[in-house]
N, C-alpha and C positions, 0 to 999 in steps of 0.2 A: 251412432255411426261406428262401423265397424275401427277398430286400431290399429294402427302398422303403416308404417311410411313405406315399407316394400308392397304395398298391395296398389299393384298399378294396371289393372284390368280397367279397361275401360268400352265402357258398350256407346256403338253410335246407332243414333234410329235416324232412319233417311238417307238413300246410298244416291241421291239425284247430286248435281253439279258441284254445290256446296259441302256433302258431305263426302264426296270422294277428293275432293282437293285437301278436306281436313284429315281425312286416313292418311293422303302420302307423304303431307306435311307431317304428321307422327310420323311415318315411319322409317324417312328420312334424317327425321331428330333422332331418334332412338332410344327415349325416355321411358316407354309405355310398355311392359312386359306381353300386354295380352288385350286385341282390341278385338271386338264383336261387333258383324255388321247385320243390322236388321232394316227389311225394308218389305215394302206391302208386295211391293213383287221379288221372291225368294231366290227367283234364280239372278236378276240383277247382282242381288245382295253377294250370291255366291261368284259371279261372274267377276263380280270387283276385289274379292275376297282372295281368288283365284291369281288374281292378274297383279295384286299386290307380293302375293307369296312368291312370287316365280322372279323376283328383285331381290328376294329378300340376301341372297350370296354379296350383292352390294350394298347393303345398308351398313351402316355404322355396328347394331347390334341387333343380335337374333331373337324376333318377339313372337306370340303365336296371334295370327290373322284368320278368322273364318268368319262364315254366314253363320247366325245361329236365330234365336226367337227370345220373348220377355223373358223368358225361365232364366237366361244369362244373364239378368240386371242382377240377382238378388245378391251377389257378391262381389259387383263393381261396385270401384271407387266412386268414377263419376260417370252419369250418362248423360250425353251429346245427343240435343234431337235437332235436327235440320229440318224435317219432315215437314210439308204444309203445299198448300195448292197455291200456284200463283195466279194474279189477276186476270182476270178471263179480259178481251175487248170489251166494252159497252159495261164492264161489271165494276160499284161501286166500291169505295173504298170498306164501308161497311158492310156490302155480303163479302169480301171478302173477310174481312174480321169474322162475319158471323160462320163462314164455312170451315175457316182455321181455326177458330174458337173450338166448333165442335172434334174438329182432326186432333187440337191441342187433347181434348178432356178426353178421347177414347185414349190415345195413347198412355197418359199419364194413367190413367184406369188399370193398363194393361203394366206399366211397371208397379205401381203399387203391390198388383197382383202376385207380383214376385217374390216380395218382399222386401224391395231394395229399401237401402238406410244410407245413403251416400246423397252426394250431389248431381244437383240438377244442372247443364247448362244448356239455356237454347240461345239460337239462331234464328229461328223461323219468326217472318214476319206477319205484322206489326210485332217485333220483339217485345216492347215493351210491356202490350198488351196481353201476349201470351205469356209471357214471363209472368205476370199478375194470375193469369189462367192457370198455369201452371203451379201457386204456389197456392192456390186456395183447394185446388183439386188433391191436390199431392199429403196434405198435412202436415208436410218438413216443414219447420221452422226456415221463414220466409230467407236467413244467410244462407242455408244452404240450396237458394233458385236461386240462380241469376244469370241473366240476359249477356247476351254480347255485347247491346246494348250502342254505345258511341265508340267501342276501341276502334272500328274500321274506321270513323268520322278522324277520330283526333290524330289516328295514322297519317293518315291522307295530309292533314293539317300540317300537322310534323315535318312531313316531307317536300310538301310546295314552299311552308313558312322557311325550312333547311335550303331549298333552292333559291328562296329571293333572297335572305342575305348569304348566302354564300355560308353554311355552315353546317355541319355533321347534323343530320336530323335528332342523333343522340342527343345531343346540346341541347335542342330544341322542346321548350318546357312550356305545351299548350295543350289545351284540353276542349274538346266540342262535349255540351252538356245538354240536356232536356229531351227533347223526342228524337230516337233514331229516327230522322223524318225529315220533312220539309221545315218544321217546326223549332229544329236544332238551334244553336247557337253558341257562338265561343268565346270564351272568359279571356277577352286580353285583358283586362284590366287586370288578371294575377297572373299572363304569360310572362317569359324572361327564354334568352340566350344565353346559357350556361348559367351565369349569378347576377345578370345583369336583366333588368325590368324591361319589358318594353317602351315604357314613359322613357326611362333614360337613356335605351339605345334611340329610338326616333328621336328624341332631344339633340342626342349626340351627331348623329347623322346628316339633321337639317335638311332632312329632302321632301319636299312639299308637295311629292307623288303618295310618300310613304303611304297615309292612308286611305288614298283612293285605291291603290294596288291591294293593300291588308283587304278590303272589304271583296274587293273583285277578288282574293286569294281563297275568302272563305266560299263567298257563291259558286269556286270552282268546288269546293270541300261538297258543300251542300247536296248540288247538282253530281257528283261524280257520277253514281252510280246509275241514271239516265243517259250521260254519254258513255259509258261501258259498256250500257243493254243493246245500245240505239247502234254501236258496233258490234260486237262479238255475241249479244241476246238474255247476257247473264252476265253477274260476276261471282267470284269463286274463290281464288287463287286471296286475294287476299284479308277475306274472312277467313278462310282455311285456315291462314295461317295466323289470324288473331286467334279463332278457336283453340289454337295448340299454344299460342303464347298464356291465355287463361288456364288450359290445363297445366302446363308446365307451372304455375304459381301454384296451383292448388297441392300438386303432387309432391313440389319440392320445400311446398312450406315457405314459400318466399318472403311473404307480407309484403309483393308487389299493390304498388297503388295503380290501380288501373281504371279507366272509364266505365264501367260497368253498368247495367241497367239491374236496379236493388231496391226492395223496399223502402221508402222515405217514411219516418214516422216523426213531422216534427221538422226534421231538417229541410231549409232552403223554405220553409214555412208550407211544405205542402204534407197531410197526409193520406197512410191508406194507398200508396199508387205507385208502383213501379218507374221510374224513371233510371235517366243513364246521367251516373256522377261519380269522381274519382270515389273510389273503394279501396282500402285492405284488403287483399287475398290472401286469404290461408290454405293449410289442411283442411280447415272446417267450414271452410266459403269466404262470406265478407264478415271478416271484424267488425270493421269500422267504416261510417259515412265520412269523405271528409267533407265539411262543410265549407267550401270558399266564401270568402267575402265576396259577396257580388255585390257591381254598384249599380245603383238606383235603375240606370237600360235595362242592364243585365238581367236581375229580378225580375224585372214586370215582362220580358220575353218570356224568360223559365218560367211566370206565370201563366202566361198565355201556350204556353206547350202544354202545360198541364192542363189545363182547360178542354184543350183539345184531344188529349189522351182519354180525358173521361169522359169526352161526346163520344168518341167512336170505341169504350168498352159495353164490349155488351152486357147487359144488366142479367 
């Protein structure tokens, strides 16, 4: 991979809902020197390209924004794919795999082609599946693919768990782990509020709602993105801006530990398979797996997500 902490080009593939919310989230921030937006239909691409630039007098700072094609991977840092078909009516969860499966493997075909030696990051769903897709087509060493994965989940989490007790979502140290999916699940047994455990603050608290509310807390976690579609048709706005929280790790060298979907080899007792679990984020992708203590629940759910990720990869 190429060297230089100033090298902040970064190419997105997919200019549909999700990756235009992740453009103006960069551009907004003002971290990213130079983004490139590709998408199958070119004047889209340009049109969003366009309508970014014409802001650009209000941004924070001055980046270059244009349409362009693969040939612009070969010197970005990291490339952003959003791109993938969504669920048709009447259509299974598996042709949808199988039809994004095939969209994953042309594209990735097509940045190889470029040459690029950076990072992968996608979005498109089943993430975790195409994140796997992604890393076997690509040949980069599987740290530098990784998925989005659970950071919208554990967001979400963050923010309801910050609302019922009444305290700064910063504070709030929980984590949704296993299939970005229906399959998900969340480690309280290692949450906490600020330094304190969640055994000890329920302890402390003595309210005998608490975890009936915790469980209803996560099913609203689980479920979000059903009541988002079932209103507005889509959601956007805040993977966008997980996508730009990930990039900013990558580019400023953080060794932010973030939810991630990343190869497991070994860890949490699964291998071979993409899943979403706290990560190290570097310059170089993920460092490191962390591996939580799960108890005895915990485990046999994360195993059974797994289970379920490798019925619906296509072989």
């Amino acid at each position: 991979m190429k060297d230089g902490e100033s090298m902040r080009k970064i190419v997105l593939v997919g200019c549909g809902s999700v990756g235009t919310a992740y453009a103006y989230s960069l551009v907004n921030q003002g971290f990213v020197t130079e983004l490139v937006l590709i998408d199958a239909n070119k004047e889209k691409a340009e049109g969003e390209a366009m309508d970014l630039v014409h802001g650009m007098a209000f941004a924070s700072t001055n980046m270059r924004v244009y349409a362009g094609d693969y040939s612009d991977c070969k010197d970005a840092r990291i490339v952003v794919i959003t791109a993938g078909a969504n669920q048709k009516p009447g259509e299974t969860r598996l042709q949808l795999v199988e039809r994004n499966t095939r969209i994953m493997q042309s594209i990735i075909q097509n940045i190889k082609k470029s040459g690029f030696d950076g990072i992968i990051v996608l979005a498109s769903n089943p993430v975790d599946v195409l994140s796997y897709v992604a890393y076997k087509e690509s040949g980069l060493p599987a740290s530098r693919v990784i998925g989005s994965g659970t950071t919208l989940d554990s967001a979400r989490f963050r923010v309801l768990l910050g609302e019922y007790f009444e305290v700064d979502p910063h504070n709030v140290h929980a984590v949704i782990v296993g299939e970005h999916g229906d399959s998900q699940l969340p480690v309280f047994s290692q949450a906490s509020v600020g330094v304190e455990s969640f055994d000890n603050l329920l302890e402390r608290r003595n309210n005998e709602k608490d975890k009936e509310n915790l469980t209803k807390i996560f099913g609203s976690v689980r479920d979000a993105a059903y009541e988002i579609i079932n209103r507005k048709g889509v959601t956007n706005f805040g993977i966008g801006m997980c996508l730009t929280r990930i990039t900013k790790a990558i580019l400023n060298n953080e060794h932010s530990i973030l939810p991630v979907s990343c190869l497991l080899n070994g860890e949490y007792g699964q291998e071979d398979i993409y899943m979403s679990v706290p990560a190290v984020v570097t310059r170089e992708g993920v460092k490191e797996v962390i591996e939580l203590k799960l108890n005895d629940n915990e485990q046999e759910l994360f195993n059974k997500s797994a289970d379920i990720l490798r019925e619906i990869r296509v072989k």
